[in-house]
TIVO-219089 format. One record per residue: x negated, y negated, z negated of N, C-alpha, C in turn; residue number from 1. Coordinates in steps of 0.001 Angstrom, whole numbers, plus 500000, padded with zeros to 6 digits. Layout:
((X; Y; Z); (X; Y; Z); (X; Y; Z); NUM) ...
END
This chain:
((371700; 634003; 695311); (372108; 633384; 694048); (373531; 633832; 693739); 1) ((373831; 633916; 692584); (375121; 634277; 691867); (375772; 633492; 691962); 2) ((377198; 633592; 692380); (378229; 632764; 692412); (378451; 632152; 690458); 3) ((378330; 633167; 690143); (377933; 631839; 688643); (377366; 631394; 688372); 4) ((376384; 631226; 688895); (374679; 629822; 688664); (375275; 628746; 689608); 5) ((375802; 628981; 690870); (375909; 628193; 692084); (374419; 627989; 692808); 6) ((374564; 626889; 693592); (373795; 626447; 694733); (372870; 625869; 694088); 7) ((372606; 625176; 693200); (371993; 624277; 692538); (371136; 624390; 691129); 8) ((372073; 625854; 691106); (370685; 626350; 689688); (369510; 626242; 689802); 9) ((369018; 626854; 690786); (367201; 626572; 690809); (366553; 625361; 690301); 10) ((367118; 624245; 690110); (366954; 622945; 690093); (367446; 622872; 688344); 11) ((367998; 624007; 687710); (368406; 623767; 686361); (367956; 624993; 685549); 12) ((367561; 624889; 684199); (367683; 625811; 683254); (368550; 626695; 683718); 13) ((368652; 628110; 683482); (369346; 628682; 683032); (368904; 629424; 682038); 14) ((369520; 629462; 681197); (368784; 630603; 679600); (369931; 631471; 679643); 15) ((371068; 631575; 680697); (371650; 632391; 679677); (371791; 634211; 680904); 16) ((371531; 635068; 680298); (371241; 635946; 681274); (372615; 636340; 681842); 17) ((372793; 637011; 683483); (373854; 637051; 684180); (374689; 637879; 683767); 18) ((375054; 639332; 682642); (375865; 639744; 682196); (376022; 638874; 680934); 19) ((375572; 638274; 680113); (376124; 637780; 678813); (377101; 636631; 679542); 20) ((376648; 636028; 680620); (377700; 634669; 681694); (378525; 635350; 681764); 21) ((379460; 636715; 682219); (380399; 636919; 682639); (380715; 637278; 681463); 22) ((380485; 637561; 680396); (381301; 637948; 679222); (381505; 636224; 678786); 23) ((380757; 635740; 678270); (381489; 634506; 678407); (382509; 633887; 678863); 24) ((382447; 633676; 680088); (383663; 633664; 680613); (384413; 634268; 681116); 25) ((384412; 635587; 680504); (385539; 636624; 679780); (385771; 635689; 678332); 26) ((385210; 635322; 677870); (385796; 634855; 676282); (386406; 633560; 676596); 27) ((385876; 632971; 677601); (386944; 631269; 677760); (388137; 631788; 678236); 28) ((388314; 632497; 679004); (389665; 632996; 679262); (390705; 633408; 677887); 29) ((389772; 634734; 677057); (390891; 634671; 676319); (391155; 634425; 675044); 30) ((389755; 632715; 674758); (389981; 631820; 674162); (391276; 630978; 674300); 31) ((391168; 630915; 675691); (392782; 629798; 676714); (393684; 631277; 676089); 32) ((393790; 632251; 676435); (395001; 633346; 676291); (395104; 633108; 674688); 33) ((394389; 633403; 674227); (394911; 633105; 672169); (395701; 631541; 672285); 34) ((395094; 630078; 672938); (395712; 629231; 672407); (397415; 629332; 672961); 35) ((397711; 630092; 674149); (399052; 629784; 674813); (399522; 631173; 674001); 36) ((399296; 631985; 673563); (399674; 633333; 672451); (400390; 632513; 671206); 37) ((399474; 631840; 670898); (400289; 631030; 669329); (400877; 629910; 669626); 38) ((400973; 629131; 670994); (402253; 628419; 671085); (403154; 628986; 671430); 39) ((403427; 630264; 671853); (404495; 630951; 672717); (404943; 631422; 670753); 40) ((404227; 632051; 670094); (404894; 632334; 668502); (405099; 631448; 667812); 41) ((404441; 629848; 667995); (404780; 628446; 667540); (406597; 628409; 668051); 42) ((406816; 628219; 669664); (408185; 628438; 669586); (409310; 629500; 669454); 43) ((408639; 630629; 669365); (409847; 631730; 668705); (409665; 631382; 667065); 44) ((408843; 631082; 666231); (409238; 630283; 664704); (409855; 629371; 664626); 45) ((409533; 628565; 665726); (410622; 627006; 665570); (411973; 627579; 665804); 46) ((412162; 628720; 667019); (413736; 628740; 666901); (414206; 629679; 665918); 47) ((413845; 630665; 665452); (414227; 630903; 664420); (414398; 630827; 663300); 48) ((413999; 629610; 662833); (414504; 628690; 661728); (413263; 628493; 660792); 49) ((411791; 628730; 660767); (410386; 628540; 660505); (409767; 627473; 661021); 50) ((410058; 626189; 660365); (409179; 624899; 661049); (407940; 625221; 660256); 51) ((407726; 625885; 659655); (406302; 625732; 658405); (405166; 626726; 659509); 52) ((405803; 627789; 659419); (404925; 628606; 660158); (404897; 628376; 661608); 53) ((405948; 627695; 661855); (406019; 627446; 663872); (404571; 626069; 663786); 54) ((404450; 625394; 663197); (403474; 624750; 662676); (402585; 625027; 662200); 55) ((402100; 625669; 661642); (401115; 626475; 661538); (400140; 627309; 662768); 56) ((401143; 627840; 663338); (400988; 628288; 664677); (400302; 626890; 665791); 57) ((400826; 626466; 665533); (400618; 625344; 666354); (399145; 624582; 666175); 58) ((399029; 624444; 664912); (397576; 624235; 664719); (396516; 625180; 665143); 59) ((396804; 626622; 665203); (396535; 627691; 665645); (396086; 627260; 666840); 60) ((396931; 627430; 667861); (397005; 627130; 668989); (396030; 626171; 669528); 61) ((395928; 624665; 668892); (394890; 623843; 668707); (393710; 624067; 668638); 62) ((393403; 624911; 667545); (392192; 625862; 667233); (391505; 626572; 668331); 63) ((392352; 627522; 668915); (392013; 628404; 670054); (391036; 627623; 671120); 64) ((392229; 626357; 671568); (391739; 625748; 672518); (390453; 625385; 672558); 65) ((389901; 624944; 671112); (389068; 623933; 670859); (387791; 625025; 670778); 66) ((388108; 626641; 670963); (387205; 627638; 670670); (387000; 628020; 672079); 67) ((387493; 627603; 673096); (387795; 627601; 674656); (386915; 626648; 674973); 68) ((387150; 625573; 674703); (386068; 624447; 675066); (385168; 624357; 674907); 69) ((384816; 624810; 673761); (383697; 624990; 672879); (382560; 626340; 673602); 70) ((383002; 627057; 674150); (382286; 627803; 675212); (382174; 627623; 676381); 71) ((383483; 626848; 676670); (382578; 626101; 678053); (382157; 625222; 678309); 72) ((381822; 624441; 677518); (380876; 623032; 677353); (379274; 623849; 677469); 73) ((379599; 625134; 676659); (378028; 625788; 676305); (377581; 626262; 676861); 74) ((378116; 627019; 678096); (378196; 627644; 679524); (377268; 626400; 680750); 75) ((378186; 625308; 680478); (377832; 624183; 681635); (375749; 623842; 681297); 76) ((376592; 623724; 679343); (375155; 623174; 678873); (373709; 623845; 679188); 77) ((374278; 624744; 679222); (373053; 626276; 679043); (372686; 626750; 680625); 78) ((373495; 625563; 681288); (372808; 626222; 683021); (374045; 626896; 683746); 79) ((374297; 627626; 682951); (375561; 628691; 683527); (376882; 627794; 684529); 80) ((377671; 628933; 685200); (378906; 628474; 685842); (380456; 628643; 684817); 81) ((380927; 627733; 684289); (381743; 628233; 683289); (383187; 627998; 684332); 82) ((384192; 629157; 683921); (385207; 629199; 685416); (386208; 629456; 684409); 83) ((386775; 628063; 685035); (388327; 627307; 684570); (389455; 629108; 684627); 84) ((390241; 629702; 683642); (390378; 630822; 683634); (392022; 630755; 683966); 85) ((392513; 632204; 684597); (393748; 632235; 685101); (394377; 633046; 683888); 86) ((395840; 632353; 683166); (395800; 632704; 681793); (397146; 633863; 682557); 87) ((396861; 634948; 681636); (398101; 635446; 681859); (399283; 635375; 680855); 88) ((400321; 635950; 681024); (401840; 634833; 680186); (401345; 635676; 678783); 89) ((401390; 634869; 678218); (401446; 635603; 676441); (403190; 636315; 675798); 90) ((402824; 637055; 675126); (404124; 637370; 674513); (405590; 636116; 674203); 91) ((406553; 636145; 674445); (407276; 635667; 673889); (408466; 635953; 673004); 92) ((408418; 637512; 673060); (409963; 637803; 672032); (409061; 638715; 670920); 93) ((409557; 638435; 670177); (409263; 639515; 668710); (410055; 639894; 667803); 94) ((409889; 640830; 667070); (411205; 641314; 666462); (411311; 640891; 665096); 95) ((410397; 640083; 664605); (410437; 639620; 662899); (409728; 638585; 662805); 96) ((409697; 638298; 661995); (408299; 636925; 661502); (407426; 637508; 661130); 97) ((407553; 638944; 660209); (406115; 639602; 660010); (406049; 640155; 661060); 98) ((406281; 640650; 662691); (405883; 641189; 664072); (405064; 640000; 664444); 99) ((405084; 638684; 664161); (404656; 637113; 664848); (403189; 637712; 664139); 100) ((402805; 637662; 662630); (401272; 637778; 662070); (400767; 639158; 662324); 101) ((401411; 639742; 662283); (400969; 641332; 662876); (400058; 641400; 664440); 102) ((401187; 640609; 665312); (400676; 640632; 666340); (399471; 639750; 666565); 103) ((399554; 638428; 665584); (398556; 637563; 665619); (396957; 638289; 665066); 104) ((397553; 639230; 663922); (395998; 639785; 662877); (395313; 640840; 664526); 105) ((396499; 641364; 664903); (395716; 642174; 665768); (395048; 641759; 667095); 106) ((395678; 640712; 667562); (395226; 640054; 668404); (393624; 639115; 667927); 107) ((393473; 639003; 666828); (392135; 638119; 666393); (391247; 639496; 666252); 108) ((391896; 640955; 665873); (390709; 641952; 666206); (390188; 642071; 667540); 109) ((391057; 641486; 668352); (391089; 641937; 669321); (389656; 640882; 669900); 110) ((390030; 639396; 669355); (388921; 638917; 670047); (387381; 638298; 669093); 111) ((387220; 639230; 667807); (386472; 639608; 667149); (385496; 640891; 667750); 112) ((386491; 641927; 668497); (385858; 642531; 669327); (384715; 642194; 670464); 113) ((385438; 641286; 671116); (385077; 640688; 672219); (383875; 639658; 672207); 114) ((383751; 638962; 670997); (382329; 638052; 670050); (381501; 639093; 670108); 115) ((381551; 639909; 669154); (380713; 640884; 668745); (380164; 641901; 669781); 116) ((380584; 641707; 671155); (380298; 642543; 672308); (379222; 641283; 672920); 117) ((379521; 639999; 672820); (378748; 639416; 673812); (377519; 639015; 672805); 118) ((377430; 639547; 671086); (376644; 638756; 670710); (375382; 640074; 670875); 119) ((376350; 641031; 670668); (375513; 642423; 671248); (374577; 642076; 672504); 120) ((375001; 642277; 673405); (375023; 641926; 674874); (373418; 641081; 674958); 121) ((373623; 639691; 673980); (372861; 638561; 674264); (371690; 638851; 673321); 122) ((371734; 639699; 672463); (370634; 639875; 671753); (369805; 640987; 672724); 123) ((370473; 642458; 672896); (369646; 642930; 674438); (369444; 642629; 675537); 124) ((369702; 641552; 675974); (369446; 641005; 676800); (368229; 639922; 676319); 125) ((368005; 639802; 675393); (367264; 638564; 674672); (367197; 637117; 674997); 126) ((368847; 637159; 675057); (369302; 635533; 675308); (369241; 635439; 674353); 127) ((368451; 634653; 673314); (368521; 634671; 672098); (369413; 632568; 671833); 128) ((369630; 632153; 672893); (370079; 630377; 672716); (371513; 631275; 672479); 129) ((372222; 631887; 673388); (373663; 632493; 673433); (373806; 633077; 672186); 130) ((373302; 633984; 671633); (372849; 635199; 670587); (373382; 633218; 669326); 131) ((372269; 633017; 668909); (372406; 631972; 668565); (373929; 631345; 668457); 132) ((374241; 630654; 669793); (375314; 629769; 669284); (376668; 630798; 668901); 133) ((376508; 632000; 669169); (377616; 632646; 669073); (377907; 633257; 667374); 134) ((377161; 632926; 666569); (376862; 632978; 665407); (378212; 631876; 664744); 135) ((377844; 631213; 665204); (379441; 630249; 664394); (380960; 630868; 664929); 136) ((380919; 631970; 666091); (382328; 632641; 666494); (382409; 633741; 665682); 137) ((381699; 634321; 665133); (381478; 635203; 664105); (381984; 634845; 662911); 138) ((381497; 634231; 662298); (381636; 633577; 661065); (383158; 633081; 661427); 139) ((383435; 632451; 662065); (385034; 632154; 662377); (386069; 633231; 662446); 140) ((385480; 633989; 663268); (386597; 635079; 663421); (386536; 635862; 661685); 141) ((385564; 636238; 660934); (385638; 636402; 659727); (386581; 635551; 659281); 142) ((386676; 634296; 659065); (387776; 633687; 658115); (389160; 633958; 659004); 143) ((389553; 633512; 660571); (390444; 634391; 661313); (391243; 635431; 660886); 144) ((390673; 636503; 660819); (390858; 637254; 660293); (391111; 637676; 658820); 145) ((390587; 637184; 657925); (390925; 637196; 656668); (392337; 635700; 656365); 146) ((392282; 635203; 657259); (393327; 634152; 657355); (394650; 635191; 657789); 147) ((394627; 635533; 658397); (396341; 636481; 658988); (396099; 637722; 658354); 148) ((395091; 638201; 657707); (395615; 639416; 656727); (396192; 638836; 655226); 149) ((395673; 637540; 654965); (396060; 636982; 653488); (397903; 636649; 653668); 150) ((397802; 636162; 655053); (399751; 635573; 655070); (400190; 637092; 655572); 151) ((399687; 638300; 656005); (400245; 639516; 655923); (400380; 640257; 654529); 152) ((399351; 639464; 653593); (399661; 640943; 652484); (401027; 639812; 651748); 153) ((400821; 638726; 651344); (402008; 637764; 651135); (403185; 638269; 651954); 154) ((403242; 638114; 652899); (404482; 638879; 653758); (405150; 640276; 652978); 155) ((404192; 641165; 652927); (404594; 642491; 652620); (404562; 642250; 650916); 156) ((404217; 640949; 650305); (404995; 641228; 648638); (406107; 640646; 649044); 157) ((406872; 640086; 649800); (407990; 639203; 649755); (409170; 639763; 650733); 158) ((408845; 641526; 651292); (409745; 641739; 652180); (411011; 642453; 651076); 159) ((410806; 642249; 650021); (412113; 643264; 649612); (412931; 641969; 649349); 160) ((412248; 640859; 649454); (413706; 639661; 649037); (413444; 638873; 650383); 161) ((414217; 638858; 651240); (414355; 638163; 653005); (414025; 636242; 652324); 162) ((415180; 636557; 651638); (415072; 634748; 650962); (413910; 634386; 650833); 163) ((412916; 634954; 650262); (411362; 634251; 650091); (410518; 634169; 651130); 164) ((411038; 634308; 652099); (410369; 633830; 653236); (410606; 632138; 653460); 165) ((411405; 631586; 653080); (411021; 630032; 652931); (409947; 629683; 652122); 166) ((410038; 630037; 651151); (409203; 629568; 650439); (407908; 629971; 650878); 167) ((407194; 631145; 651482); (405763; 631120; 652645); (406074; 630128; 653971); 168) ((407422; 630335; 654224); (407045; 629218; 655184); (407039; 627662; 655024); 169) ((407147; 627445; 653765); (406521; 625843; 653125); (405342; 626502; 653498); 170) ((404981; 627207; 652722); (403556; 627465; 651958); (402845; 627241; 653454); 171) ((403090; 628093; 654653); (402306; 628467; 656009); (402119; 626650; 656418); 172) ((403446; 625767; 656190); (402344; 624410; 656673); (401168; 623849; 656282); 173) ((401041; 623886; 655372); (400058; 623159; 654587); (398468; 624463; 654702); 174) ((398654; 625516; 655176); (397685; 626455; 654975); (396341; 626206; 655690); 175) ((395656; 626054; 656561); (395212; 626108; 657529); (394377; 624313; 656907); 176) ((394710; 623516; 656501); (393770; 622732; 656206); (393499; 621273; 657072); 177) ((392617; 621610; 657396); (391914; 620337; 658443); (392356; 620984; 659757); 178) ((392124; 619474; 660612); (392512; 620010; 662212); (391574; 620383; 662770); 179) ((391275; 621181; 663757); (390181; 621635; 664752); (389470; 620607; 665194); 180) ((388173; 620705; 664894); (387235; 619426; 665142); (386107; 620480; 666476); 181) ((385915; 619407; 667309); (384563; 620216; 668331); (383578; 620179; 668219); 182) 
END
């Protein structure tokens, strides 16, 4: 038996097949790595004088987590071994406020990539329950993503006057909406 089923699988479902499990938890990991990524840019905005967007971030951050949990609740649910992940340190210095969404847009390709590999994965494999729930990380990372390219193209109308960056960073609190629900 696989150290990710454990001792006790035989006795449980498992639907979810043994490479789509380790990509999984490849994704709780760097579900946990995105949420400590946007608190580590939550406090380089707070100190550099951005409570709107250090807040923003922060809800971010919230988000992540709740996209962390949210796969390993589904892991436990689905039979699988879901494994508590060792985060490594996220960025903390950057050189601008537009380097903070830059790094953020690319970092959500990054784990848009990583969806779209396990939803791959779970459809040849014909986990089709995984295939399935991974359908709402999709659709998320779509708005994700169209979320940090919309405060990037805003960024790049507002870099020839430095001053109007307050005024997005009102704008960045209020953006984002409702709080992360599970």
């Amino acid at each position: 038996m696989h150290l990710l089923y454990g001792k006790f699988a035989a006795n449980r479902i498992t639907m979810i097949k043994e490479n789509v499990l380790i990509l999984l938890n490849d994704q709780i990991e760097l579900e946990a790595f995105s949420s400590f990524q946007y608190m580590s840019m939550h406090a380089w905005l707070e100190n550099e004088g951005y409570p709107g967007a250090a807040k923003f971030m922060a809800r971010q951050a919230e988000e992540e987590m709740m996209h962390m949990k949210k796969v390993f609740n589904y892991v436990i649910e689905a039979g699988g071994r879901a494994i508590s992940p060792a985060i490594t340190k996220p960025q903390e210095e950057f050189d601008s406020f537009v380097d903070v969404f830059e790094t953020a847009l690319n970092h959500e390709r990054k784990v848009t990539e990583a969806i779209h590999n396990i939803v791959f994965e779970s459809q040849n494999a014909r986990d089709f329950t995984t295939f399935n729930f991974m359908q709402w990380y999709v659709a998320e990372q779509l708005e994700e993503e169209s979320l940090f390219g919309t405060i990037l193209d805003k960024i790049k109308l507002l870099e020839k006057d430095s001053s109007t960056f307050y005024h997005l960073d009102i704008e960045l609190e209020t953006m984002t909406g409702e709080e992360p629900k599970m």
